[in-house]
C-alpha positions as CSV (number, residue, x, y, z in Angstrom):
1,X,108.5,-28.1,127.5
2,X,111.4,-27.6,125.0
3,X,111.8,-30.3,122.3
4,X,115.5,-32.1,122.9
5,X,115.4,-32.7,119.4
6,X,118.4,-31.4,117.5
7,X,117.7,-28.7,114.5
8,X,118.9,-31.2,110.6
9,X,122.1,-29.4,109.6
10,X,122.7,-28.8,105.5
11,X,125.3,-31.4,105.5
12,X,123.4,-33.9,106.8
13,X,120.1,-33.3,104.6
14,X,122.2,-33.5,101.9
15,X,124.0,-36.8,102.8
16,X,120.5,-38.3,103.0
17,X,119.6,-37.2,100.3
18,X,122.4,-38.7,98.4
19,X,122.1,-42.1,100.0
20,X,118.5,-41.7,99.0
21,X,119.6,-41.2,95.8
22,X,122.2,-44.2,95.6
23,X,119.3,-46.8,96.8
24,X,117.1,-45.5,94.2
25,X,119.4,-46.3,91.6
26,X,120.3,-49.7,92.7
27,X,116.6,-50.0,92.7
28,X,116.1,-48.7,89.2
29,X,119.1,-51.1,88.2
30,X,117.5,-54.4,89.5
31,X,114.1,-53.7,87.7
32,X,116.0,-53.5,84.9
33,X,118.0,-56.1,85.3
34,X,114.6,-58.2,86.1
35,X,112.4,-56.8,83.2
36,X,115.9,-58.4,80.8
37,X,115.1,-61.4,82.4
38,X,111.3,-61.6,82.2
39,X,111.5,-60.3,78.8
40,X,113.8,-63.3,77.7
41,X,111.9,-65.7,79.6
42,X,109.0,-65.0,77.4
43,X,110.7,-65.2,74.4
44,X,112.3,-68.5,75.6
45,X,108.9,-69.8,76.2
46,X,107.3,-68.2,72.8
47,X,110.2,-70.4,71.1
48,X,109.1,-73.4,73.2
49,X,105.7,-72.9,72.4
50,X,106.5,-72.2,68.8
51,X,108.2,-75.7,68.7
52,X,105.7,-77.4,71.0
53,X,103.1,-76.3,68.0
54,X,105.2,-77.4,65.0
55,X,106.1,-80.9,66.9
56,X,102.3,-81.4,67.2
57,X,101.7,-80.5,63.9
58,X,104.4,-83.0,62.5
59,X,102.7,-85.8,64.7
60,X,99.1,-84.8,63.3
61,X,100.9,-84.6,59.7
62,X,102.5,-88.1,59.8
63,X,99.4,-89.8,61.7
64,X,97.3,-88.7,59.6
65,X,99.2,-90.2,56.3
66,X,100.3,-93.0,57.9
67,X,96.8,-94.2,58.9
68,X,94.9,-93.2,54.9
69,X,97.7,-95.2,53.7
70,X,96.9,-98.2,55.5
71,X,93.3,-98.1,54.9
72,X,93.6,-99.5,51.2
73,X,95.4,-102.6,52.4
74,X,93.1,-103.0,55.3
75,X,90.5,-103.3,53.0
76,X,91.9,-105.7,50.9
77,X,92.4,-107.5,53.4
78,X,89.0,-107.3,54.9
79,X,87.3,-107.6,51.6
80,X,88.8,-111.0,50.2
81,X,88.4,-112.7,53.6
82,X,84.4,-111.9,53.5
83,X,84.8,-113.7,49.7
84,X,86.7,-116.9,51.3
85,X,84.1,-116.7,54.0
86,X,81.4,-115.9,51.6
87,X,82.8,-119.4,49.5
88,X,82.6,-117.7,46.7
89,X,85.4,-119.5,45.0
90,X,84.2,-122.7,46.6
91,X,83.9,-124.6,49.8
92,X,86.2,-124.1,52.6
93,X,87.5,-127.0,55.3
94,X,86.7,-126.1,59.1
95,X,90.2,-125.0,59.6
96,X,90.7,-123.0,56.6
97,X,87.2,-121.2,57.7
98,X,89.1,-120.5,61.4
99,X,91.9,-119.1,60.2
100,X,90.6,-117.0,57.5
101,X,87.8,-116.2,60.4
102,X,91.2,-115.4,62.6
103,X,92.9,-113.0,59.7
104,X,89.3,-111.1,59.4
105,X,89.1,-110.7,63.2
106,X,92.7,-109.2,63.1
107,X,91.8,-106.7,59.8
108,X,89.0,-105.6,61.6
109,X,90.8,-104.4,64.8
110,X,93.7,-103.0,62.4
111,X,91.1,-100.8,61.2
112,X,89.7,-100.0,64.2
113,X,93.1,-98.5,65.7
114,X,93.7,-96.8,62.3
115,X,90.5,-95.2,62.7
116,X,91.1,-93.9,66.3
117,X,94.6,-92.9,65.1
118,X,93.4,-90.6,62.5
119,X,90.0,-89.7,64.7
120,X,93.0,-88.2,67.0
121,X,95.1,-86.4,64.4
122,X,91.8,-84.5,63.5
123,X,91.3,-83.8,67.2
124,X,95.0,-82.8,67.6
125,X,95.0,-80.6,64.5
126,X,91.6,-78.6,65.7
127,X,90.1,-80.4,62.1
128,X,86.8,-81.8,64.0
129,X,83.7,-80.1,63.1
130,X,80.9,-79.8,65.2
131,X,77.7,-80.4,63.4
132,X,75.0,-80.2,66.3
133,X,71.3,-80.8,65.4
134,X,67.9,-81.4,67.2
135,X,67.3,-85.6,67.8
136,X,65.4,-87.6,70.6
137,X,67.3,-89.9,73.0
138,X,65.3,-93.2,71.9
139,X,66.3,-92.8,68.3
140,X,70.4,-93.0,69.3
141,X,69.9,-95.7,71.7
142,X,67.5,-97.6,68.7
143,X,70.8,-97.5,67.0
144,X,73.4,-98.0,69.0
145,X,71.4,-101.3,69.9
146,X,71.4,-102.1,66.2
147,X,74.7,-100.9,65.7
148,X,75.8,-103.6,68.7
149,X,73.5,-106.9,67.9
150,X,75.7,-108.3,65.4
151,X,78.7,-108.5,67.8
152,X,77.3,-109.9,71.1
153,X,78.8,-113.2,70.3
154,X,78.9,-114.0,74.3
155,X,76.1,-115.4,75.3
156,X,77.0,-114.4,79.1
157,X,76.8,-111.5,78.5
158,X,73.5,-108.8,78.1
159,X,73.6,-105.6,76.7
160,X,70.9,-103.5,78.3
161,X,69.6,-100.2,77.2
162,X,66.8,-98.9,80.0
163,X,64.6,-96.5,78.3
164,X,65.3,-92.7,79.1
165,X,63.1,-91.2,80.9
166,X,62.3,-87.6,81.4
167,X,65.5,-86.6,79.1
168,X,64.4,-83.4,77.1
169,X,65.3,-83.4,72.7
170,X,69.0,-83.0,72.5
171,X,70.8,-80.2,70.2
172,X,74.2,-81.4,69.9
173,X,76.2,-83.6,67.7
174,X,75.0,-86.9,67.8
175,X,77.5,-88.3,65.7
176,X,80.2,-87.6,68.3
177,X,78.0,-88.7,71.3
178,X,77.8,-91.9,69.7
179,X,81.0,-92.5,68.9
180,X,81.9,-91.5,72.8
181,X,79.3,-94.2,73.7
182,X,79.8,-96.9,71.3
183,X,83.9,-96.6,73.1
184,X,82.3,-97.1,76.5
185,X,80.1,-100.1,75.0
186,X,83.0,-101.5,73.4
187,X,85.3,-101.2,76.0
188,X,82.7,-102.6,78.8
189,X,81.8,-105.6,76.3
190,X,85.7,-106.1,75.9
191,X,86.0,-106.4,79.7
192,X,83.0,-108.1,80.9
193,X,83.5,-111.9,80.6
194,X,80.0,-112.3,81.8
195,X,77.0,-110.2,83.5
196,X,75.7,-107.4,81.9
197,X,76.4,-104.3,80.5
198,X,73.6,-101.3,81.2
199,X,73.3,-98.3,79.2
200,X,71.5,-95.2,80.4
201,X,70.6,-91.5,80.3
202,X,69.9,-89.5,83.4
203,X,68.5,-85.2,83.1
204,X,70.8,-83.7,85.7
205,X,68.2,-80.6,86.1
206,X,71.0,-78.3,85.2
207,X,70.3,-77.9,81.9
208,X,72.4,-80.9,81.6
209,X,72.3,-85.0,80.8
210,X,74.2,-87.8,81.4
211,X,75.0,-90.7,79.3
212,X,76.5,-93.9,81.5
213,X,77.7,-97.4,80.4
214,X,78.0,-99.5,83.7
215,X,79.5,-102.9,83.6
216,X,79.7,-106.1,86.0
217,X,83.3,-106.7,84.3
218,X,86.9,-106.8,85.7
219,X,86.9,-103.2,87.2
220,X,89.9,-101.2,87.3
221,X,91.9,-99.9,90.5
222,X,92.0,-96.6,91.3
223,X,95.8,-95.4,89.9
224,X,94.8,-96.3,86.9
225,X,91.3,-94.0,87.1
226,X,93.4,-90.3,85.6
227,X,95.8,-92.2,83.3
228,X,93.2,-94.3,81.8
229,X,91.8,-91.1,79.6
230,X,95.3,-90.5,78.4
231,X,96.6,-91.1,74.8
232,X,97.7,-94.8,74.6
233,X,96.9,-96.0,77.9
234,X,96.0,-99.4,79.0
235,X,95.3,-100.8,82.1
236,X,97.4,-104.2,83.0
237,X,95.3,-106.8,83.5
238,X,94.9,-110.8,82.6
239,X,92.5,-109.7,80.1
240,X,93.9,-106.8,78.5
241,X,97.1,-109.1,77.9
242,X,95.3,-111.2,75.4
243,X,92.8,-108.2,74.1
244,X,94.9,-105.3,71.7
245,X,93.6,-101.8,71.0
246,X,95.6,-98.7,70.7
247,X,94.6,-97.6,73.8
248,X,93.1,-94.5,72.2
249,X,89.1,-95.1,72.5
250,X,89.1,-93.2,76.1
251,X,91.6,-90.7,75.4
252,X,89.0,-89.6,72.1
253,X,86.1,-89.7,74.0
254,X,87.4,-87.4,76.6
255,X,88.4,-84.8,73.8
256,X,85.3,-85.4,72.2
257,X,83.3,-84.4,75.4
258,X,85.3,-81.5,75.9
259,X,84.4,-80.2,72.2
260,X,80.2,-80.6,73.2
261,X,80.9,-78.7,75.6
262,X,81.0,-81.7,78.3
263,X,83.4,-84.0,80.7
264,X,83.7,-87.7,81.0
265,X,84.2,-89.4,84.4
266,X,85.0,-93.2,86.2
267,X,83.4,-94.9,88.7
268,X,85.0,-98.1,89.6
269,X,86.4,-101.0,91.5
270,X,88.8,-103.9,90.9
271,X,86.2,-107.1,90.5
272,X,83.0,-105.0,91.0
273,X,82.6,-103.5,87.3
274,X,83.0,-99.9,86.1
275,X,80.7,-96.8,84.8
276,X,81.9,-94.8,82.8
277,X,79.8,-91.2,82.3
278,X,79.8,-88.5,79.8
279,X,77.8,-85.2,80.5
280,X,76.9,-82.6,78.6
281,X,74.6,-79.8,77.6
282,X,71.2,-80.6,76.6
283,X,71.8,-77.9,74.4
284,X,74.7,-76.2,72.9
285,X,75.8,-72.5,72.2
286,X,73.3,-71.0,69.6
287,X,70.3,-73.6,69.8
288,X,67.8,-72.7,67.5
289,X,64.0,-73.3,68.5
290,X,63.4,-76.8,68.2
């Protein structure tokens, strides 16, 4: 059967070709046209990034001053209160003694937010070292309880440690998992008007332990759960009105975990207390035997 298919004539295979040619030069001419644009996208976002860096740096810089500048007033402060209190230059009436008790309550939280202000410059500025080492989970809690006795002043409320069991030695920096925990204590102690506050340590079986500070306090409602751990939150609440802080404490233990290597999380509910967790590795990179 003969093919009704007509034979391609010159001119025709030629005007193909040419409009093959055109499209492939409008093609060639929007790549181009894109790669312009990509190319000064990135440098548009190399310049942001470039001032994103210095802007943190500046912040770093300036909290960083700010907050070894007012240490040396702080501790005037702090130091002739304990000699008023200590009656070292003689007797003191009951009110003088509550309001020099009042202005040495004040100092100490002033140095408690200039502490997590600089704690977060370091953080900020990449200047936190990691100093891991071998240590057993009964020597930190030993003293984190000590550390704590002096400032349970309510009698409603108990601070329990429950003994760790089955948690392995620890080679990580135990200096920074305190200071994570002793913010969850803090913070639970702040917010529990009575009840109890219950610290323990759970193996996960992962290679991996976590740390929890539960609390029979106020509890806080779930849209406040991912802001929480940012830098200068606080939750609104009848307590936190009356009760400062900087608002810092979760937002450094958070970065703090991520350095060992771990993550923090919170489990709570409005009026049935809160838990907050930290887990991590029960050893980090390059562990020598222990």
């Amino acid at each position: 059967m003969a093919s009704d298919k007509q034979p391609v004539t010159p001119e025709e295979l030629q005007a193909a070709l040419a409009h093959s040619r055109h499209e492939s030069e409008e093609l060639r001419a929007e790549l181009e046209e894109t790669n312009r644009g990509v190319l000064a996208l990135y440098a548009e976002l190399d310049s942001q990034a470039d001032q994103l860096r210095e802007a943190t740096e500046l912040k770093s810089r300036f909290l960083a001053y700010m907050s070894h500048e007012f240490r040396t007033p702080i501790n005037s402060i702090r130091s002739i209160t304990r000699l008023l209190l200590d009656r070292v230059d003689g007797p003191l009436t009951p009110e003088q003694e509550k309001q020099v008790s009042f202005i040495q309550q004040n100092a100490t939280e002033f140095a408690e937010m200039v502490d997590d202000l600089l704690d977060l410059a370091k953080v900020e500025a990449g200047r936190v070292e990691i100093s891991p080492a071998w240590f057993e989970m009964v020597d930190l809690f030993s003293a984190l309880r000590g550390m704590f006795k002096p400032v349970l002043t309510n009698p409603d409320v108990h601070l329990v440690f429950e003994e760790p069991h089955d948690v392995p030695t620890l080679y990580t920096d135990d200096r920074k998992l305190s200071q994570i925990l002793r913010n969850f204590i803090s913070n639970a102690l702040k917010f529990t008007p009575r009840g109890e506050v219950r610290v323990a340590a759970r193996f996960e079986g992962d290679e991996r332990v976590t740390f929890s500070v539960s609390d029979s306090g106020i509890g806080i409602a779930p849209e406040f759960h991912q802001s929480i751990f940012e830098d200068f939150s606080q939750v609104q609440s009848p307590l936190q009105k009356r009760l400062r802080g900087t608002g810092l404490g979760l937002s450094l233990s958070r970065k703090l975990a991520q350095l060992l290597g771990g993550s923090v999380t919170l489990h709570s509910e409005p009026g049935k207390g809160s838990t907050f967790s930290v887990t991590i590795p029960v050893r980090m990179e390059g562990a020598p035997p222990p």
